[in-house]
N, C-alpha and C positions, 0 to 999 in steps of 0.2 A: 544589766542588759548585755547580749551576746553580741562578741566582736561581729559586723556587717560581711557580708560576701563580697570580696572583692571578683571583678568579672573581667577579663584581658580583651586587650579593643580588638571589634572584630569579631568577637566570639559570639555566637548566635544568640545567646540570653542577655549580652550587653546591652543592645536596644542600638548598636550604631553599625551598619553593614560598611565596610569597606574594604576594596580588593587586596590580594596577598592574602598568606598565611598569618594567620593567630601567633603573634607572638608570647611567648612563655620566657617571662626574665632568667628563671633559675634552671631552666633548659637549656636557652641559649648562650648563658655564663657558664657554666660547667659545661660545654661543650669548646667554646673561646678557649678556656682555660687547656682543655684536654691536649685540644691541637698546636693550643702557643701563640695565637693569633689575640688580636684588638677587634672588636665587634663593629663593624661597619652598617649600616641601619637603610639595606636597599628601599626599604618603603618610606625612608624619611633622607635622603641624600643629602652630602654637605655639597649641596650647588645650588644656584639660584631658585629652582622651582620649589624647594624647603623654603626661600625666602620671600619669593614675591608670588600674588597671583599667576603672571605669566613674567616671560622672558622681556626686554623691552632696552631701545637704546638710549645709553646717557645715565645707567646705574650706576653708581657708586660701587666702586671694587671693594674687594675684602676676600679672608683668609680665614679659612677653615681650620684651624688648630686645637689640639688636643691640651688637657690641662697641665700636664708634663711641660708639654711646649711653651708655654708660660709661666712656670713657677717650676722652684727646683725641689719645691716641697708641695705641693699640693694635697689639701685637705677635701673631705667634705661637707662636712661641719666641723668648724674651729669653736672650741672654748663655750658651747651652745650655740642654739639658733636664737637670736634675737632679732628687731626689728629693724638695726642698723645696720642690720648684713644685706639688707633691699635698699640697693641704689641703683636708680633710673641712667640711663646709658647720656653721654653727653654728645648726641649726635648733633645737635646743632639744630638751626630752623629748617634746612635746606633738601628736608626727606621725609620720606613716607610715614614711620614712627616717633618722630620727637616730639610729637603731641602728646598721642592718646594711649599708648602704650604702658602707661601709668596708672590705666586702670586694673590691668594685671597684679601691678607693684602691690598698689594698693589691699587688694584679698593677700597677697602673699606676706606683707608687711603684718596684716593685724592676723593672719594662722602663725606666727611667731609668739604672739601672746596666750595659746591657747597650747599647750603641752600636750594635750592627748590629742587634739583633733590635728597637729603638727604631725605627730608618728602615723596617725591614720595617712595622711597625705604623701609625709615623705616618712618612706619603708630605712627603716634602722640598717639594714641586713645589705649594704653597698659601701664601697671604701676605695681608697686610692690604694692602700696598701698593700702587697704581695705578702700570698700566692691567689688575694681574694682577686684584685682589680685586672677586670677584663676588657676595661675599655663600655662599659653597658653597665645602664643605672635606668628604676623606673619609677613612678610617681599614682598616685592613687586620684581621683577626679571624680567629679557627681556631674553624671550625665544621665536623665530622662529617665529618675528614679532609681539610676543606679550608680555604686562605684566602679569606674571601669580603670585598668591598670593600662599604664603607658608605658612602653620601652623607648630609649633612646640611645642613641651610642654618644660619646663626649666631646664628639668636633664641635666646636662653638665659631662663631662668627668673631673676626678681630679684626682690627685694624692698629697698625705701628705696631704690634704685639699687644695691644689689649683686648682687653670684653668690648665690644659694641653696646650691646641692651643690658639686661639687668644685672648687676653683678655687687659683690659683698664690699665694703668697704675694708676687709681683710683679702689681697689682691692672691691669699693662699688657698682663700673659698672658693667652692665652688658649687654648693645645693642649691644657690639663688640663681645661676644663670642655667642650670641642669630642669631645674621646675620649669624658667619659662619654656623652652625648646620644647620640653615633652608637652607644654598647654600649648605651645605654636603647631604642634602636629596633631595632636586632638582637632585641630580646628581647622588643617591644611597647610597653614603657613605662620609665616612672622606676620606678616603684611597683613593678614585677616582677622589680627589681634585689633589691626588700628580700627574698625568700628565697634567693639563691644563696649559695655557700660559696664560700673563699678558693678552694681546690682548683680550682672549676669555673672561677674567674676569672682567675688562674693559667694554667689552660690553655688557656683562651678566649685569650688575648694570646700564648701560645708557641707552642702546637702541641706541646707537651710532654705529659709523661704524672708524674701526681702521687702520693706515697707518705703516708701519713696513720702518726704514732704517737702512743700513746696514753699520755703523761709518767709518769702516774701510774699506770698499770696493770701486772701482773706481765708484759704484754707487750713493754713498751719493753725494746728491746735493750740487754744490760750494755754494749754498744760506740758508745751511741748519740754520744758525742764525735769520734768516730773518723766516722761516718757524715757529720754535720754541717760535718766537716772537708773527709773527701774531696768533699759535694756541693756546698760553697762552692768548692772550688778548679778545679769542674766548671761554676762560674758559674747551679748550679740558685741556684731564687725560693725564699726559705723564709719561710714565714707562721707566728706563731703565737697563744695564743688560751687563756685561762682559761673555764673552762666556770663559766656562772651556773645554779645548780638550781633558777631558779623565776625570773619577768617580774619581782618584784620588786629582784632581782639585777642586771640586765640593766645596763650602763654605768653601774655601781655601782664609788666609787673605796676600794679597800681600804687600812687604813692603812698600808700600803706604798707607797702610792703608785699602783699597778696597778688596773685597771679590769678589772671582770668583765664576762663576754659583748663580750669586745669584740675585734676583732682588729690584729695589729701583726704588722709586718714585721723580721726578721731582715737587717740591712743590713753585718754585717762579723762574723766569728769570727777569733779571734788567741793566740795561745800569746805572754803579754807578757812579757820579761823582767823579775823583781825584781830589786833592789839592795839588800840593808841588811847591817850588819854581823851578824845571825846569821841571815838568810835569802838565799839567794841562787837562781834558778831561774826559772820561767818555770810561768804559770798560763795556764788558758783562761777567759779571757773573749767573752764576746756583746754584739752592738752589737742594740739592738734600737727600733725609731721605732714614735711612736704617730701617727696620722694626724692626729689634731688638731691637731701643731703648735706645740701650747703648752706650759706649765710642768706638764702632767701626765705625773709625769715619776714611775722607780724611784727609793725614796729609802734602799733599802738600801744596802751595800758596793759599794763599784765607782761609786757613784752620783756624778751631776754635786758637783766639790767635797769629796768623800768624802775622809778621812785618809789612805783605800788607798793615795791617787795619788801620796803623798809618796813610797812607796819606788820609785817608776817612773824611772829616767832622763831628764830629759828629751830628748833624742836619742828614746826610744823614745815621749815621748806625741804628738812631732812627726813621726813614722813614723805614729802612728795616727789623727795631724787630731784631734787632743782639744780640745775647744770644751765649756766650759760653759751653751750658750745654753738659754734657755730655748725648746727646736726640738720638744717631744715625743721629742727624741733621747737613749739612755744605752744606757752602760755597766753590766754586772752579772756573775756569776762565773756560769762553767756549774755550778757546784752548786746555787746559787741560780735560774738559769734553770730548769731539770730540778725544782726544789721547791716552784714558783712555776709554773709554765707548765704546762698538764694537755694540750694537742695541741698538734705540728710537725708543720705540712706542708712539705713537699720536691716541688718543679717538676721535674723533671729535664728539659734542652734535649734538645732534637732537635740533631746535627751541625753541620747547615748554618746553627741560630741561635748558632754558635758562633767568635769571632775567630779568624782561622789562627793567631796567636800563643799561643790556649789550650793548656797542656801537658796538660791532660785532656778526654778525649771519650769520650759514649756512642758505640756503636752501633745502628742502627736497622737493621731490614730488614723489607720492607712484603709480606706474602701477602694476596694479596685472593681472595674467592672469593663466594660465591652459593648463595640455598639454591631451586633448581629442581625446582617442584609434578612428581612422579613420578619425578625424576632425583636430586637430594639433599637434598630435605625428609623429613628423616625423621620429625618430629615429636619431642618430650620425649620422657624415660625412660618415660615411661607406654607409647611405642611400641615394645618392646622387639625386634619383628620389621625395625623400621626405622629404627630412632635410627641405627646404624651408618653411614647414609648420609647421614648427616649431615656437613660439611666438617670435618675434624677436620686437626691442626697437630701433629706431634709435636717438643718441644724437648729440648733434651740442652745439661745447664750443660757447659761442658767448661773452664771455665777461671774456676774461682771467688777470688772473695776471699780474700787472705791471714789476715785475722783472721776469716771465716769459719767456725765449727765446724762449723755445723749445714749447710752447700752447701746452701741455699735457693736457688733460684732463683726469680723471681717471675715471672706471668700476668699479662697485660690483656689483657681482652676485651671 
């Protein structure tokens, strides 16, 4: 399949109008470059109105510096991108982002696990090093059926000389806090990250299309193990997330160890083999990361250090990279997940963000159509003489799931 067309934000085919000129990256770096100068980003400024909705009194200060200005070696990607390189900012309870801004983390965390659809996102062709680095780096995005390209210049927000928001656990990185800034301007600001959901971020970085179930409801499928199997082996993103019933909930740690209102990434599902003398067989367990990064971690069965582990072979905990660290990383049983977790989202790739070597693939196929004043605008059901002309799409499952009783097929529209 043919590399996708990338489209520059602003540019009349991208699907997104916004004032100022069309920025062009390799335009406006080779011209940085020509005159000697560092790329300052007038459509995206390092001052507050890049940070908040509006201006307003009683904000929290902070300092616009470049990656130099922090690091006397700055990278941007160190040693590869992996998923330990997305750690969530430790701003405290006392501000606008320390909640929900973790749903960003989240899509960004699990496009580390996926090597091609990573390079689609973040463009190879950017570096610290001289005579390339001009101060400007851009990022690739799926917006309203398209990829659309982001420039930003590398003032980042800090405070005492750190990152604020997302930043690598290598303090020489800097891809992970460069992607958010360019998805905080896609969208207007930092601040306008704090209402999105994992789903929409998800798909904002795949061009995929997302499935929401509901853990605890009569609705999750009796086969929901089977689901989460096949869409791991499909390479989907899976997010998930304890519902808080009130703000005083909110990134609230339960004695379990789990944080309510908060959300976390599904990073490995495995049928592990047991060992003991009257057990022998193979359970499902869930890898599941908390973006913090830190020792907030599950402390039930399965958990880091847990008894469980004794009857594991080890041949099989070194198949599964079993690390105690204190990373925000663990292990837990899918019964416990399902009794414990109240929403799973599921990404599912598009094709082409997909390795030739994957042995499972969706398929896609794309009808475009239009709704033209006297020709196929028919208006809502209220127009019951004209709704019919309206663009309509007829689908026929023809080839359904094996564990499937019910031959659902699903819409998006």
């Amino acid at each position: 399949m043919s590399e996708p067309v990338f489209y520059k934000l602003g540019e009349k085919k991208s699907g997104i109008n916004i004032p100022g000129k069309v920025q062009d990256f390799h335009e406006i770096r080779d011209k940085c470059l020509r005159d000697g100068v560092l790329f300052e980003d007038d459509s995206f400024p390092a001052n507050e109105s890049s940070f908040y909705f509006a201006p307003g009194k009683g904000r929290r200060s902070f300092e616009w510096l470049r990656p130099h200005q922090l690091s006397d070696r700055p990278m941007f990607i160190s040693d590869g991108a992996q998923r330990f390189d997305v750690m969530q900012g430790e701003l405290g309870n006392c501000w606008l982002l320390a909640v929900t801004h973790e749903t960003c983390i989240i899509a960004v965390a699990n496009l580390t696990l996926n090597d091609k659809l990573f390079q689609r996102v973040v463009p190879h062709d950017q570096t610290f090093d001289k005579p390339e680095y001009a101060g400007i780096f851009h990022f690739r995005f799926w917006q309203y059926g398209r990829w659309v390209d982001v420039v930003v210049d590398d003032r980042l927000p800090t405070t005492n000389g750190h990152l604020m928001l997302m930043h690598s656990k290598d303090r020489h990185e800097f891809w992970s806090a460069l992607i958010e800034k360019a998805y905080a301007k896609l969208h207007g600001s930092y601040e306008a990250l704090k209402g999105g959901t994992t789903s929409e971020a998800m798909e904002d970085f795949t061009g995929g299309l997302t499935e929401n179930f509901e853990l605890q409801s009569n609705e999750c499928p009796p086969n929901l193990l089977n689901i989460m199997l096949k869409a791991f082996e499909r390479s989907s993103f899976l997010g998930c997330s304890i519902e808080a019933l009130d703000s005083s909930q909110m990134e609230a740690e339960m004695s379990n160890g789990l944080i309510r209102g908060h959300a976390y990434s599904v990073t490995a599902i495995k049928l592990v083999q047991l060992s003991t003398a009257k057990v022998k067989g193979k359970i499902p367990l869930i890898r599941v990361r908390n973006p913090w990064g830190n020792e907030a971690e599950w402390k039930g069965a399965w958990s880091d250090k847990s008894r469980e582990w004794t009857v594991v072979p080890e041949r099989e905990k070194q198949q599964l990279g079993l690390t105690f660290d204190a990373d925000g990383e663990f292990w837990m049983s899918f019964t416990d997940f399902k009794n414990n977790f109240t929403r799973l989202e599921i990404c599912n790739l598009s094709p082409d963000s997909l390795d030739e070597d994957n042995k499972r693939r969706w398929e896609v196929s794309y009808f475009e159509g239009s709704w033209v004043r006297g020709i196929s605008a028919g208006g809502c059901r209220n127009n019951l003489q004209t709704f019919h002309l309206n663009p309509q799409y007829l689908i026929s499952l023809v080839d359904i799931d094996e564990d499937d009783d019910e031959d659902y097929c699903i819409e998006y529209f």
